[in-house]
VOGU-421912 format. One line per 5 residues: number of its first residue (from 1); their letters; for each residue x, y, z of N, C-alpha, C. Coordinates in steps of 0.05 Angstrom, whole numbers, plus 5000, padded with zeros to 4 digits. Layout:
N
NUM) A) X Y Z X Y Z X Y Z | ... $
***
This chain:
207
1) XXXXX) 1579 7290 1162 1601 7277 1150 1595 7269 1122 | 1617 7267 1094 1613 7269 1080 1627 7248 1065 | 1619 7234 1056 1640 7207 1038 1637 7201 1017 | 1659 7207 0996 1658 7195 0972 1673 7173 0956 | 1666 7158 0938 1676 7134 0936 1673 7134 0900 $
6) XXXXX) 1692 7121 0894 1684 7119 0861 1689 7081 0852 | 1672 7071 0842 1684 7043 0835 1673 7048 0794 | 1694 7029 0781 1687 7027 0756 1675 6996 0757 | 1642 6995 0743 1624 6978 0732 1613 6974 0707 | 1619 6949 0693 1616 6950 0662 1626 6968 0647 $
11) XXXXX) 1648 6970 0663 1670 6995 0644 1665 7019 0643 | 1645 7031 0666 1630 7061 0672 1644 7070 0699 | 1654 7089 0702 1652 7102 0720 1629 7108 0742 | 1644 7098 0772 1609 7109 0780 1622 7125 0804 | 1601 7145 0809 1618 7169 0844 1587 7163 0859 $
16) XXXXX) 1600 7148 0887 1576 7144 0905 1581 7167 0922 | 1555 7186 0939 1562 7204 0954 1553 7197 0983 | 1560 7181 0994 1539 7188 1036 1547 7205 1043 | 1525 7220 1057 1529 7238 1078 1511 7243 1101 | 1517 7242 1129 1506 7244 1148 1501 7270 1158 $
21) XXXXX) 1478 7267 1168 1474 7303 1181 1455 7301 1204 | 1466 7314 1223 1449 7313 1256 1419 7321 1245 | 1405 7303 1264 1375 7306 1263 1371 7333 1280 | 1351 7347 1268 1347 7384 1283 1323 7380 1307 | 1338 7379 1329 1318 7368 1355 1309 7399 1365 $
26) XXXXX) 1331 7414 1368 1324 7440 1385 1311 7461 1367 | 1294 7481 1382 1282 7505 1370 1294 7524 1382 | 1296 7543 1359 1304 7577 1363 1289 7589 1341 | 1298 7611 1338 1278 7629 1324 1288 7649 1305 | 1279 7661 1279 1298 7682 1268 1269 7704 1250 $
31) XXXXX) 1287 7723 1243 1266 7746 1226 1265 7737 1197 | 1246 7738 1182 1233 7727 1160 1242 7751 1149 | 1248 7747 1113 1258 7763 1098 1231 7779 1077 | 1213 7754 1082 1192 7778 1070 1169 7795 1082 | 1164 7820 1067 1140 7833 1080 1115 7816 1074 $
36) XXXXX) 1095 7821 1095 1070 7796 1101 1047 7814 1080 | 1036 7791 1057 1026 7788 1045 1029 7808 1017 | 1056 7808 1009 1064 7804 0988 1076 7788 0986 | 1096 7780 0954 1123 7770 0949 1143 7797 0945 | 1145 7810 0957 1175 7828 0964 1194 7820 0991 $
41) XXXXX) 1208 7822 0988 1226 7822 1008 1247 7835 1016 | 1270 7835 1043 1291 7859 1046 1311 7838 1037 | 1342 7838 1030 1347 7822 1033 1370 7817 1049 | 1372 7796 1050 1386 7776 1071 1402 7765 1065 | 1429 7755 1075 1451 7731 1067 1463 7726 1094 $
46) XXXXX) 1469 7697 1085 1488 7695 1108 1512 7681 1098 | 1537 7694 1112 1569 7681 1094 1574 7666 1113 | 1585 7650 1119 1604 7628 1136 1633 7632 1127 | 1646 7633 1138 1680 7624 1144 1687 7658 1119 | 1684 7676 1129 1689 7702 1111 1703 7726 1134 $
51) XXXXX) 1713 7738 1117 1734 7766 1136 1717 7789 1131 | 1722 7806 1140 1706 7825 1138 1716 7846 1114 | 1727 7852 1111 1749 7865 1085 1736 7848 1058 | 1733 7826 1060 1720 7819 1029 1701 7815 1035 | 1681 7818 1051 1655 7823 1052 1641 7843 1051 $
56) XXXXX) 1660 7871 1065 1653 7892 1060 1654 7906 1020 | 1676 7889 1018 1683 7895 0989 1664 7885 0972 | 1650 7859 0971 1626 7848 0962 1609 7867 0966 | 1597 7875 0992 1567 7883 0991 1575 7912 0983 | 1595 7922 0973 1602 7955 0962 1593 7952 0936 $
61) XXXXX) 1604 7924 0915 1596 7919 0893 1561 7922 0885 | 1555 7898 0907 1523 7893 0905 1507 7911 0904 | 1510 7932 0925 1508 7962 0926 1501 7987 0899 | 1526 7976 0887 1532 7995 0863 1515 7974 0835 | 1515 7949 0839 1502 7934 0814 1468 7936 0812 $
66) XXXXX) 1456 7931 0840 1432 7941 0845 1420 7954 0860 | 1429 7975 0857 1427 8003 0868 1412 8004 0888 | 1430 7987 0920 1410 7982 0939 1423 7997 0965 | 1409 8003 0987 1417 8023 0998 1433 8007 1024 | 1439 8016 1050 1459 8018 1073 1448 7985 1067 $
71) XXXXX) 1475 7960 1083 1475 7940 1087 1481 7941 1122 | 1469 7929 1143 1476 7926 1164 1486 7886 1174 | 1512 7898 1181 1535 7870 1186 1520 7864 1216 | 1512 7829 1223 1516 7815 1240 1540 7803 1246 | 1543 7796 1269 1566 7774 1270 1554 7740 1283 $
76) XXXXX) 1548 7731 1271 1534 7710 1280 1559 7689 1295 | 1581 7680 1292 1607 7672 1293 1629 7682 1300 | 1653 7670 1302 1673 7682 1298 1677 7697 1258 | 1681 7676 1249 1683 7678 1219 1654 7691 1203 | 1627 7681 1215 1610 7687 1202 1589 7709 1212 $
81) XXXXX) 1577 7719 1188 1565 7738 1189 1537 7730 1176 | 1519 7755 1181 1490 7763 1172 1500 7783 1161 | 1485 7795 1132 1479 7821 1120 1450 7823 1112 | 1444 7843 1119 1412 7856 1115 1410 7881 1106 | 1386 7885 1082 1384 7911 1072 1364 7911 1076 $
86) XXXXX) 1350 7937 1083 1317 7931 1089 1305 7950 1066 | 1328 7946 1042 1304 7960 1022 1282 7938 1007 | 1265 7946 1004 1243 7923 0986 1249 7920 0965 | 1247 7888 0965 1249 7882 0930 1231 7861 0916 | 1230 7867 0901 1209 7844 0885 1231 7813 0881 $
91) XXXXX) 1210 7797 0887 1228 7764 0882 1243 7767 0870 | 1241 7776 0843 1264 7770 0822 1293 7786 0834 | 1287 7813 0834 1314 7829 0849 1331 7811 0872 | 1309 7800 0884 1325 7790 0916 1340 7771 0905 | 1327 7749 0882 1341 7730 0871 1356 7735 0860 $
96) XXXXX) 1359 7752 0849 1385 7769 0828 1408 7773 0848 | 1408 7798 0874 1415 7803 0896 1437 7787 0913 | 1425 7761 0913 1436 7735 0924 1454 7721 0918 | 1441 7716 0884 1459 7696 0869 1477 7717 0857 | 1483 7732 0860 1504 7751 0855 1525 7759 0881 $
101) XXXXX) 1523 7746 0909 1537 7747 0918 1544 7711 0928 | 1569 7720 0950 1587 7685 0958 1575 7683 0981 | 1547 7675 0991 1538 7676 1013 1538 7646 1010 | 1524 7633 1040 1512 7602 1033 1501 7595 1017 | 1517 7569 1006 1495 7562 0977 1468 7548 0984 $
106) XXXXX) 1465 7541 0999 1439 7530 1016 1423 7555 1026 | 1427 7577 1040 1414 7605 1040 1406 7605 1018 | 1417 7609 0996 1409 7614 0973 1384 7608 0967 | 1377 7581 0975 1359 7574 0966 1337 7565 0975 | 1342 7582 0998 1315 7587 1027 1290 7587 1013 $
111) XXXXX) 1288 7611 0995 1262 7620 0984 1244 7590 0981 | 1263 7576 0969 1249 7551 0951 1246 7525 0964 | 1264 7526 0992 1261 7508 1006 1245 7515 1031 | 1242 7531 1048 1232 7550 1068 1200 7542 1063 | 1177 7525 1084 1147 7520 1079 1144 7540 1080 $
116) XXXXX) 1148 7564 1085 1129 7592 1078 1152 7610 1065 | 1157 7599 1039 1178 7616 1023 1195 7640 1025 | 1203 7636 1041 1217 7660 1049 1252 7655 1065 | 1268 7675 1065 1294 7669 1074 1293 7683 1113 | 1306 7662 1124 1309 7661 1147 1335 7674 1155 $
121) XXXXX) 1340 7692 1182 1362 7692 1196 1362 7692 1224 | 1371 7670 1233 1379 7673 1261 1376 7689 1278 | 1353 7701 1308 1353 7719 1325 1355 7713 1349 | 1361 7690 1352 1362 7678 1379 1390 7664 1387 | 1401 7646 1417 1424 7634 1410 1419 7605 1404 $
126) XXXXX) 1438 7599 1405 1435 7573 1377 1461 7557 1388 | 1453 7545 1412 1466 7521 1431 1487 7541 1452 | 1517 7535 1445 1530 7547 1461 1545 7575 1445 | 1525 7586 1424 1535 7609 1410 1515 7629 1417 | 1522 7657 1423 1491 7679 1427 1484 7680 1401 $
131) XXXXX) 1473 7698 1414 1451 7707 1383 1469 7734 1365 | 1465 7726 1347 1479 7753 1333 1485 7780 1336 | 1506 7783 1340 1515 7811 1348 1515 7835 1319 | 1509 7859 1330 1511 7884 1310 1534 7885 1307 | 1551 7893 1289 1580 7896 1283 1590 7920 1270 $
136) XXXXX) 1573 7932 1248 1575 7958 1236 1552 7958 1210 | 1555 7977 1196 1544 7986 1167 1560 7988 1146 | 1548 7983 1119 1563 7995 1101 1546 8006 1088 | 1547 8036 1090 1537 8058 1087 1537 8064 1048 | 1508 8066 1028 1504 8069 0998 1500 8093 0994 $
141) XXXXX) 1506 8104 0975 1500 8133 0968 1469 8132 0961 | 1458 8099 0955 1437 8101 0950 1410 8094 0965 | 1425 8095 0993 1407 8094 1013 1379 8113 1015 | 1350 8104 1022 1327 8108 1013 1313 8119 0987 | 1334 8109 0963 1326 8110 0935 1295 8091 0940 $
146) XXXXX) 1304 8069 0947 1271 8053 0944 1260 8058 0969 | 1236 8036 0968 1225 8042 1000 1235 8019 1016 | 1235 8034 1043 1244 8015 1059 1230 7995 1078 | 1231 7979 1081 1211 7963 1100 1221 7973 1133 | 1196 7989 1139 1208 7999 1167 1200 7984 1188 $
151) XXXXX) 1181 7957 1196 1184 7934 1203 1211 7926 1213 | 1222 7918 1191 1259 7900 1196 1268 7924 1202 | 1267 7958 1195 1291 7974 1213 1279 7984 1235 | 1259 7986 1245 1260 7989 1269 1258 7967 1290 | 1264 7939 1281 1268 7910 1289 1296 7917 1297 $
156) XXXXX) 1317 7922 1274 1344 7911 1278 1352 7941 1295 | 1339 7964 1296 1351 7992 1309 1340 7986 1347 | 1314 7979 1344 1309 7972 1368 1320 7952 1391 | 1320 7923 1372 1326 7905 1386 1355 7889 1380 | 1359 7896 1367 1395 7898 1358 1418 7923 1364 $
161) XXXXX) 1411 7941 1366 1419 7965 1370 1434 7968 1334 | 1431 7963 1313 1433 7975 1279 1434 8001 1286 | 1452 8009 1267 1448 8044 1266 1444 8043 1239 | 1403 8044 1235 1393 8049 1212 1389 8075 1202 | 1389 8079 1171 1380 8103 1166 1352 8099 1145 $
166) XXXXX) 1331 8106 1167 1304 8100 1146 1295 8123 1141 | 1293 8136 1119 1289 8150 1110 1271 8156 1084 | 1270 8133 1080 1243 8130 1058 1215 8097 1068 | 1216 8100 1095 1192 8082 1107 1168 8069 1095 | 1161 8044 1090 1136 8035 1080 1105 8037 1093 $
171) XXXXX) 1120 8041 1118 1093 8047 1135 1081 8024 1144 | 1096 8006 1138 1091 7972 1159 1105 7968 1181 | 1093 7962 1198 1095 7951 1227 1093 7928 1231 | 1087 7900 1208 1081 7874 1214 1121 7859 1209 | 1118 7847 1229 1141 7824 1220 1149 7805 1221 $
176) XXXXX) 1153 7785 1210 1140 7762 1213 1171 7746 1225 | 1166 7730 1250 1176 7720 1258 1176 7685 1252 | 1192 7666 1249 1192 7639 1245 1205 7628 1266 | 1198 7601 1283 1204 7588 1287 1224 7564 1270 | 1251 7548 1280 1255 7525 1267 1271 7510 1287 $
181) XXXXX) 1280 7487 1271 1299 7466 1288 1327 7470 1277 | 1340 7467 1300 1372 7462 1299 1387 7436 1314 | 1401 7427 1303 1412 7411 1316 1434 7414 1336 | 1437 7434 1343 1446 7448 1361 1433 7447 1390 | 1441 7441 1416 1424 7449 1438 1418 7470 1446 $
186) XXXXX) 1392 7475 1457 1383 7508 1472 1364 7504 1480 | 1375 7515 1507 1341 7519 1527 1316 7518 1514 | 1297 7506 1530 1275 7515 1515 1264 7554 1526 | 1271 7552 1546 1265 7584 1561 1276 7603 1544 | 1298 7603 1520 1296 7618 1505 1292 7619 1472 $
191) XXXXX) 1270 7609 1476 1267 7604 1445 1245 7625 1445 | 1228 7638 1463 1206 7654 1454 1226 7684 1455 | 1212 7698 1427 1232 7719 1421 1220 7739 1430 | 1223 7760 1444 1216 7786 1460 1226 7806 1450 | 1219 7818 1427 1221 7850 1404 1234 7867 1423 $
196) XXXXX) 1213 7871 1453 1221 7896 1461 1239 7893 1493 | 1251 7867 1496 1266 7868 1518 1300 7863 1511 | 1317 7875 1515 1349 7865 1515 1362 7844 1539 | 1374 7832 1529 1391 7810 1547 1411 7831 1557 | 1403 7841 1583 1426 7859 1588 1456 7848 1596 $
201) XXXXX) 1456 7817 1598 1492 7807 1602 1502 7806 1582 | 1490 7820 1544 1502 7816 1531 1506 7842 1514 | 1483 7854 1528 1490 7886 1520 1462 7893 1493 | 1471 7911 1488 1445 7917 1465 1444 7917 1441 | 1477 7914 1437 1478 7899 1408 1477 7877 1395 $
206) XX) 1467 7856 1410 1463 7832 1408 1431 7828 1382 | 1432 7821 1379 1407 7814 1355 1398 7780 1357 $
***
């Protein structure tokens, strides 16, 4: 909850802001955006309250501005989504990448808030929502121009069911998984994340 208030003092303007926010009791779990032991990363966003028609239209742009290859759509929500590219990029690109799209402004700034610097997404469910579903691609002409971190695509092809195209592979197998808190409820029985098993009541596109 969010409240603002303005009173004038000694003839100044003043804007008070409170705001309340649930304490994060529960754990779930998501895939880390960078490869382990560099600073590169794939990148990641997450939109809230977005259609798919101007999202697709966004990541066509992003696409064509830094010449980055296939984007694969979550649906974390009704309204919201995950987008993931698993081409590698150096910090600055990803930061470029980001702040050049309308994702969360708080995502945004994972890197710098995140104790092990890096941007988080969601792989688990997260109270009475599943875990992110596969939804489609939007397919770059400039798909495997760079290299790809084949880590996150054979993560999101395996255990998401993604229809990746890796085609230019880094030859990493490490991926770094994070734990965090939500204030959301959820079992504790599923917070440990399992790469190579599917929830089969939810099918295999689930992520």
């Amino acid at each position: 909850m969010k409240i603002y208030a303005t009173a004038r003092i000694f003839g100044k303007m003043m804007l008070f802001h409170w705001q309340t926010m649930d304490i994060p009791k529960a754990e779930t779990a998501g895939i880390s955006a960078r490869i382990p032991h560099t600073t590169e990363f794939v990148s990641m966003m997450d939109f809230d309250n977005t259609v798919d028609e101007r999202l697709t239209d966004e990541l066509r742009y992003l696409q064509e501005l830094h010449t980055l290859g296939d984007f694969h759509i979550f649906s974390s929500s009704e309204f919201g989504r995950h987008a993931i590219c698993v081409d590698r990029l150096f910090l600055k690109e990803a930061l470029d990448v980001i702040y050049d799209s309308t994702c969360d402004a708080v995502f945004q700034r994972g890197v710098r808030i995140n104790e092990y610097r890096t941007w988080i997404l969601r792989a688990l469910e997260k109270g009475n929502r599943d875990r992110p579903r596969y939804s489609y691609s939007v397919r770059s002409q400039y798909n495997g121009r760079r290299l790809q971190s084949q880590a996150h695509a054979l993560f999101l092809k395996n255990y998401c069911g993604a229809k990746i195209r890796l085609t230019n592979p880094d030859g990493n197998n490490i991926l770094e998984i994070q734990g965090y808190k939500t204030s959301n409820k959820i079992s504790a029985k599923n917070v440990a994340l399992k790469k190579n098993q599917h929830d089969k009541g939810r099918g295999k596109n689930s992520c």
